[in-house]
C-alpha positions in Angstrom: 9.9 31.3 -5.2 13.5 29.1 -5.0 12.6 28.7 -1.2 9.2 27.7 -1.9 10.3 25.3 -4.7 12.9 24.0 -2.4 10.6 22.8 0.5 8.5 21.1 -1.8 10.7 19.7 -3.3 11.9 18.6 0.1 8.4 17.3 1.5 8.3 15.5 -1.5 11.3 13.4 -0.9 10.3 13.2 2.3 6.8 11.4 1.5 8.3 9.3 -1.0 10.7 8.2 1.6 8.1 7.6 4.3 6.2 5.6 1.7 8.9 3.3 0.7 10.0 2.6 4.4 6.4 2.3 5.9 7.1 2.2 9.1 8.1 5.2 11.9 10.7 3.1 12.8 13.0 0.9 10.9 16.1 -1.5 12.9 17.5 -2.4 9.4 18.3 1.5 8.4 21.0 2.1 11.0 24.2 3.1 10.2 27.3 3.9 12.5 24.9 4.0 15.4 22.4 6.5 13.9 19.0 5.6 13.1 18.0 7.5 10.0 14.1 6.4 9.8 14.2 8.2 13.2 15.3 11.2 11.6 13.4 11.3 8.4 10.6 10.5 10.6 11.0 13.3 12.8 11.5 15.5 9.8 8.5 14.2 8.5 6.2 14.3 11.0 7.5 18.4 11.7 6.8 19.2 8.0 3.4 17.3 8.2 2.1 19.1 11.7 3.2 22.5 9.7 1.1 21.3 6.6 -1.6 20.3 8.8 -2.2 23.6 10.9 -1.9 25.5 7.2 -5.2 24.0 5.8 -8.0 26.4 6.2 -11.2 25.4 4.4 -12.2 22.1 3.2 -14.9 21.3 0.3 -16.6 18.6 1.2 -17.4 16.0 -1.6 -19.0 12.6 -1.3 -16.0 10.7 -1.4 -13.9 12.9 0.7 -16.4 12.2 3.4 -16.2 8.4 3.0 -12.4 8.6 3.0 -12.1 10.6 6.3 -15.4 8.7 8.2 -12.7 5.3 7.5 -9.8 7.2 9.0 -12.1 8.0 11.7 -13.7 4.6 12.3 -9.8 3.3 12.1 -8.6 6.3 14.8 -11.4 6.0 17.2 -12.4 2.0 17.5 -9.1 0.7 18.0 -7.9 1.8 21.1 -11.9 1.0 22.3 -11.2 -2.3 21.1 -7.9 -2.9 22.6 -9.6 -1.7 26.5 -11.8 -4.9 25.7 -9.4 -7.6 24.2 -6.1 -6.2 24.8 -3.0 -5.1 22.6 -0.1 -6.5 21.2 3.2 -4.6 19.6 2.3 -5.8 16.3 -0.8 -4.1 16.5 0.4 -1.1 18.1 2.8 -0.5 15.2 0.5 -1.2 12.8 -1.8 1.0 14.2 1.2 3.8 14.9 2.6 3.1 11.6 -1.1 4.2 9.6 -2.4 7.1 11.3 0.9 8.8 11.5 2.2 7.8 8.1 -0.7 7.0 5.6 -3.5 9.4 6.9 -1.4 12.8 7.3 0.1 11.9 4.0 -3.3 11.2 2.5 -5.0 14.3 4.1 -1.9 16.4 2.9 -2.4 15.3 -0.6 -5.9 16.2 -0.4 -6.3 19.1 0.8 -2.8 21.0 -0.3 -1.9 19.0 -3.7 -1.6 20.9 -7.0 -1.3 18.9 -10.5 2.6 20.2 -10.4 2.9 18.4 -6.6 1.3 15.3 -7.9 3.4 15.1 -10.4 6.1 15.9 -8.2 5.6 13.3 -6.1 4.8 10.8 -8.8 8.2 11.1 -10.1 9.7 10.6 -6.7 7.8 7.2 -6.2 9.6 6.2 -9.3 12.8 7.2 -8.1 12.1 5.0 -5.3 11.3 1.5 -7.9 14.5 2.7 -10.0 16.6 3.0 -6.7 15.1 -0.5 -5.5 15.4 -1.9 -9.2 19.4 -1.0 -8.9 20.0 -2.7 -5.6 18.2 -5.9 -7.4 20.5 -5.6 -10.8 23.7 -5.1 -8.1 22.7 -8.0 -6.0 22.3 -6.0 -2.9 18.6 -6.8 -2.8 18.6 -10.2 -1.2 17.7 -9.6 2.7 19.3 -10.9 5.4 16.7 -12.7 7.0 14.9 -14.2 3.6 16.0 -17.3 3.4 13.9 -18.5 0.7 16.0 -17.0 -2.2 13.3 -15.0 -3.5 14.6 -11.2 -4.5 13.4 -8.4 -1.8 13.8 -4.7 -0.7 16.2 -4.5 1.6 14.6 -6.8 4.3 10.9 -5.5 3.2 10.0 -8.4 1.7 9.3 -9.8 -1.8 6.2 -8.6 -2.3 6.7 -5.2 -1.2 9.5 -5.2 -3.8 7.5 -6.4 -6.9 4.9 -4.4 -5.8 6.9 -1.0 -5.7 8.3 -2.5 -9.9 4.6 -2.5 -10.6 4.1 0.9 -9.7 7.4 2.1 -11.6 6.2 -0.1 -14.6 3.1 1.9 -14.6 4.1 5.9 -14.1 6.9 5.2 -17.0 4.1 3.3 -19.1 1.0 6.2 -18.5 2.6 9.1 -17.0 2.2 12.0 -19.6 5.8 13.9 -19.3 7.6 10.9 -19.9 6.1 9.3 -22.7 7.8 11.4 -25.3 11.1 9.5 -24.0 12.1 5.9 -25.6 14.5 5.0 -22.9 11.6 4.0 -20.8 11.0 1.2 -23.0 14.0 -0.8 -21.9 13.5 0.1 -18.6 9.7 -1.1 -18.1 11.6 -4.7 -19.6 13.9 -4.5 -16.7 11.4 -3.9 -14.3 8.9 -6.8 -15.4 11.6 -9.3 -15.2 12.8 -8.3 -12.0 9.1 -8.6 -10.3 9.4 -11.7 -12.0 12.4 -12.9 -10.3 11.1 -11.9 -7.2 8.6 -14.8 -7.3 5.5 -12.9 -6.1 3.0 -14.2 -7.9 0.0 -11.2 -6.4 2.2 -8.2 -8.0 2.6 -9.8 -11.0 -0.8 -11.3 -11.8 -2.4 -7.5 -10.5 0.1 -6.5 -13.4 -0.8 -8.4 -15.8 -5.0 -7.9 -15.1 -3.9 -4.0 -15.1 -2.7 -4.5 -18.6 -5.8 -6.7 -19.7 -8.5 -4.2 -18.7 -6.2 -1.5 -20.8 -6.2 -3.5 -23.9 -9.9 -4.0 -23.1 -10.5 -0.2 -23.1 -8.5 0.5 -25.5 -8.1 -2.6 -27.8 -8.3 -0.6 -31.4 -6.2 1.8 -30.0 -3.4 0.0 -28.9 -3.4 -3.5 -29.6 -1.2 -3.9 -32.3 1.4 -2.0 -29.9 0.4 -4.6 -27.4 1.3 -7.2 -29.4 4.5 -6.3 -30.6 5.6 -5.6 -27.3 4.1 -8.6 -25.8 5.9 -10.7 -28.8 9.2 -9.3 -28.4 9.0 -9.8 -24.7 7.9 -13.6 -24.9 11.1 -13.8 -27.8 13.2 -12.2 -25.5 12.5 -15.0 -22.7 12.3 -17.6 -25.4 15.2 -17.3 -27.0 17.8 -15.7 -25.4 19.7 -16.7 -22.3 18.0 -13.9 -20.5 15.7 -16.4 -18.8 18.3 -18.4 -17.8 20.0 -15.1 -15.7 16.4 -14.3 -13.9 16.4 -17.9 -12.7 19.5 -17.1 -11.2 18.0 -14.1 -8.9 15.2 -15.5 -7.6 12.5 -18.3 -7.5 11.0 -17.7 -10.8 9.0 -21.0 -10.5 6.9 -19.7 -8.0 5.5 -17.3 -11.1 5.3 -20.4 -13.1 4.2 -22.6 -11.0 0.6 -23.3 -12.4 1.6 -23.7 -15.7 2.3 -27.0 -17.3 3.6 -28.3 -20.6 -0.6 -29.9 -20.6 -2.2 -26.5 -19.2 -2.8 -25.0 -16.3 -2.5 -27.1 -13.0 -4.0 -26.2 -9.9 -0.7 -26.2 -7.7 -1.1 -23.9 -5.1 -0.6 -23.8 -1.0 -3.6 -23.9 1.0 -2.6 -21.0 3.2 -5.1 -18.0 1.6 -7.9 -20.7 1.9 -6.8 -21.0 5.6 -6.7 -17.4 6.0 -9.9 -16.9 4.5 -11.9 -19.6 7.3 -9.9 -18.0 9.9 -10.8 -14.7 9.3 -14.5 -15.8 8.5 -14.6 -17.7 12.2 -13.3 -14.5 13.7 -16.0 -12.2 12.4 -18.5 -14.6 13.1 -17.8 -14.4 17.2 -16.6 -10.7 16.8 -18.5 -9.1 14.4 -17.8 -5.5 15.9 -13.9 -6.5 15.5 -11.3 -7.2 18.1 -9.1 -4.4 17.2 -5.9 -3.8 15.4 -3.0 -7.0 15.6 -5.2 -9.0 17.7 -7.0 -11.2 14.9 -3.8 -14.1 14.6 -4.7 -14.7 18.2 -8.5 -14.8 18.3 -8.5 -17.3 15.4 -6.3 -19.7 17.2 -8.3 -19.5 20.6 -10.9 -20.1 18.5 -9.8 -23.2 16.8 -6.5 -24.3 18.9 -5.7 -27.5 16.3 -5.8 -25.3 13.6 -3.9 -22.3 13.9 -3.5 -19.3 11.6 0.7 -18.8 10.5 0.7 -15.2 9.7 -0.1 -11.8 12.0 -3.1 -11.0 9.0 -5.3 -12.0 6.7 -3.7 -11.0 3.5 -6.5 -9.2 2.5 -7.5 -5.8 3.1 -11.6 -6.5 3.8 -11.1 -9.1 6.0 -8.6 -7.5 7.8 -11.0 -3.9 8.2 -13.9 -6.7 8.8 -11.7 -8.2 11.9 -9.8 -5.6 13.3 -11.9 -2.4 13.1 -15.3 -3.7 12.8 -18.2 -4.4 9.9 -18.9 -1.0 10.1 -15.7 0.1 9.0 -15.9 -2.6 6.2 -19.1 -1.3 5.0 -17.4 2.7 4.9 -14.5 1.1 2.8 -16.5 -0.7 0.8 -18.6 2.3 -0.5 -15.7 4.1 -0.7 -13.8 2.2 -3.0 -17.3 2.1 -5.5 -17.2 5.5 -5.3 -13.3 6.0 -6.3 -13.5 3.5 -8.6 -16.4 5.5 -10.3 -14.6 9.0 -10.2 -11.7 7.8 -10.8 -13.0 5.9 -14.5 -15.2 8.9 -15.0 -12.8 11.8 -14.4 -9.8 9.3 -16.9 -12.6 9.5 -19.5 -13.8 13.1 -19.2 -10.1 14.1 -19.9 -9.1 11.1 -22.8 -9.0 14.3 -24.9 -6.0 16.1 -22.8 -2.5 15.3 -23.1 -1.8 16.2 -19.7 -3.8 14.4 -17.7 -2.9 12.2 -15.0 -6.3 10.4 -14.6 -4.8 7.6 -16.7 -2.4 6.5 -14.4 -4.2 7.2 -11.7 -7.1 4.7 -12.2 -4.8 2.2 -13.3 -2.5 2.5 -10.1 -5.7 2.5 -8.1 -6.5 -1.0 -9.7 -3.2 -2.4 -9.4 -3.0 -1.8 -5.7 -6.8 -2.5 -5.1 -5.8 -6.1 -6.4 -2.8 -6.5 -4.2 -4.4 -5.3 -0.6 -6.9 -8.4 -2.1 -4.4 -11.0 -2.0 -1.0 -9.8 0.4 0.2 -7.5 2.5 -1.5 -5.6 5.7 -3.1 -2.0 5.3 -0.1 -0.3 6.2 1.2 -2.2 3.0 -1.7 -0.7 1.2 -0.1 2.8 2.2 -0.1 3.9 -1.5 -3.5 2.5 -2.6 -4.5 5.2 0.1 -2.0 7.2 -2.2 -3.9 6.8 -5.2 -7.3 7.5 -3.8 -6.1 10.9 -2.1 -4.5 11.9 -5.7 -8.3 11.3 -7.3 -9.9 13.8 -4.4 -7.4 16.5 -5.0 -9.3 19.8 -5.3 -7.8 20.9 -8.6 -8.2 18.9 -11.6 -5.2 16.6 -12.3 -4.4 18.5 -16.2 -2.6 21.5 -17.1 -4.3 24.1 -17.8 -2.8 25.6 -21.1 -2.9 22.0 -22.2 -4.2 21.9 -25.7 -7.0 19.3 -26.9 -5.5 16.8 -29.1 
């Protein structure tokens, strides 16, 4: 039993590690000449392959079909793509990067997950947001090659790093064993104003629509804890110097920016609009896709005087739509209708059980969905992938002995 106990415990670090580095790969994680993605990677990818081999029957439910036809559609049309309009290292990572991180990790959870390794794992995400949250507070966080001032993960990026906040802001908020304990309270504060400092405005409006739909759900439940919260938080930046210190690690004004002492100003860039036509022109001359990393360069052979700055569209249905075809699209889109229903429907069926994880699971599920809407790549959706796998576990997300409250 120890031993048994000890490798999941050990997988589970291991996941939570491949999720928070996303890549097989990593430059920035050497030290003294040894690579160690390399070698949590290889560990990984052995414990996976083992995992893998073990799974002997599979029950076959609507949405675990939808789920696996995408990873399929994803697997298979890319490299048929690339023989037609070639392939570039971006895309080959990205492409590297999802089927052997994000779908073995999804197809694991699936198929071998228990409540108890759900739970397991959940608490090791949140290891990972309190890790990052440290590096922020001991001003280790600010990467090397971000030059605009803006607080990041270790040369991952901004977003990534308000992004990984959110999720720690939500397991301490719904997760049920850790509810009974008051230190989280402070902690959640830390971790909204240092996705605040970050100056990532996606994360923290997906944050702050998470909460909204809560309060909508639950309004005479909880919104006179809402309120107090909310009040002492907006006293907190009010009135102390605390908003003063978050200026000084990162560009809060980037949060702030479309807010005005006469209302809200549209102040904005116009790259997401520019994003949006290029990825639009795309699927109009290659409506079967043009396969994975390859859509930057298709937009600006298509309109040379007006070329696209970034490698994706910053939004996960245009990206599917452009690099793995309308048919993949149209898979992702019923998936996400049908997760979105289980996932509401299974949260409400189980209101009545202290243990259940569904809570946090939908709300997760709609934090993430948000973000893949408005940054990142789908390897950066890696643990909206996450959530959906945790919703298609075979064995209901509760304990057992759990008594009705």
């Amino acid at each position: 039993m120890k031993a048994n106990n000890l490798f999941l415990w050990s997988y589970t670090l291991l996941l939570s590690a491949m999720l928070a580095i996303g890549r097989i790969y990593d430059e920035r994680l050497e030290i003294l000449g040894i690579n160690l993605s390399l070698i949590i990677s290889v560990t990984y990818i052995v414990f996976s392959i083992f995992l893998l081999f073990s799974i002997k029957d599979l029950r076959i439910t609507k949405t675990k079909i939808l789920l696996y036809v995408f990873y399929f559609l994803v697997i298979s049309i890319t490299p048929i793509l690339w023989l037609v309009y070639g392939v570039i290292e971006y895309g080959f990572l990205k492409y590297l990067n999802y089927i052997l991180i994000v779908i073995p990790i999804s197809v694991i959870i699936v198929e071998k997950f228990s409540y108890e390794d759900v739970t397991r794992l959940l608490i090791a995400l949140l290891a990972v947001s309190t890790f990052l949250a440290m590096l922020a507070l001991a001003g280790q966080a600010i990467s090397a090659n971000n030059d605009s001032g803006r607080l990041s993960v270790l040369g991952g990026g901004p977003i990534i790093f308000s992004r990984w906040l959110g999720l720690g802001i939500l397991i301490l908020t719904f997760m049920p064993a850790l509810k009974r304990y008051k230190i989280r309270f402070p902690i959640i504060i830390i971790f909204i104003l240092l996705s605040i400092a970050s100056g990532s405005r996606g994360p923290v409006l997906s944050l702050f629509l998470v909460f909204s739909l809560f309060l909508f759900l639950n309004f005479r439940k909880y919104f006179i804890k809402f309120l107090i919260f909310s009040t002492f938080l907006a006293g907190l930046l009010l009135f102390t110097g605390v908003s003063k210190e978050i200026e000084k690690l990162g560009r809060v004004e980037r949060i702030l920016m479309n807010f005005t002492p006469r209302g809200i100003a549209m102040k904005s860039t116009t790259t997401r609009e520019n994003l949006i036509d290029g990825a639009l022109t795309v699927f109009v001359k290659y409506p079967l896709g043009v396969g994975a990393g390859n859509w930057q360069n298709k937009a600006n052979e298509i309109k040379p005087n007006h070329l696209m700055p970034l490698e994706y569209s910053h939004n996960i249905f245009l990206e599917v739509l452009n690099e793995f075809s309308v048919i993949a699209l149209l898979v992702l889109i019923l998936l996400f209708v049908y997760v979105f229903h289980l996932s509401y429907i299974l949260m409400q069926n189980n209101s009545m059980n202290k243990s259940s994880l569904y809570p946090l699971i939908f709300y997760a599920l709609t934090y993430f969905f948000i973000n893949s809407l408005v940054s990142g790549d789908i390897n950066d959706s890696r643990l909206l992938f996450v959530m959906i796998s945790f919703l298609v576990v075979k064995s209901p997300l509760i304990e057992k002995s759990d008594k009705l409250c």
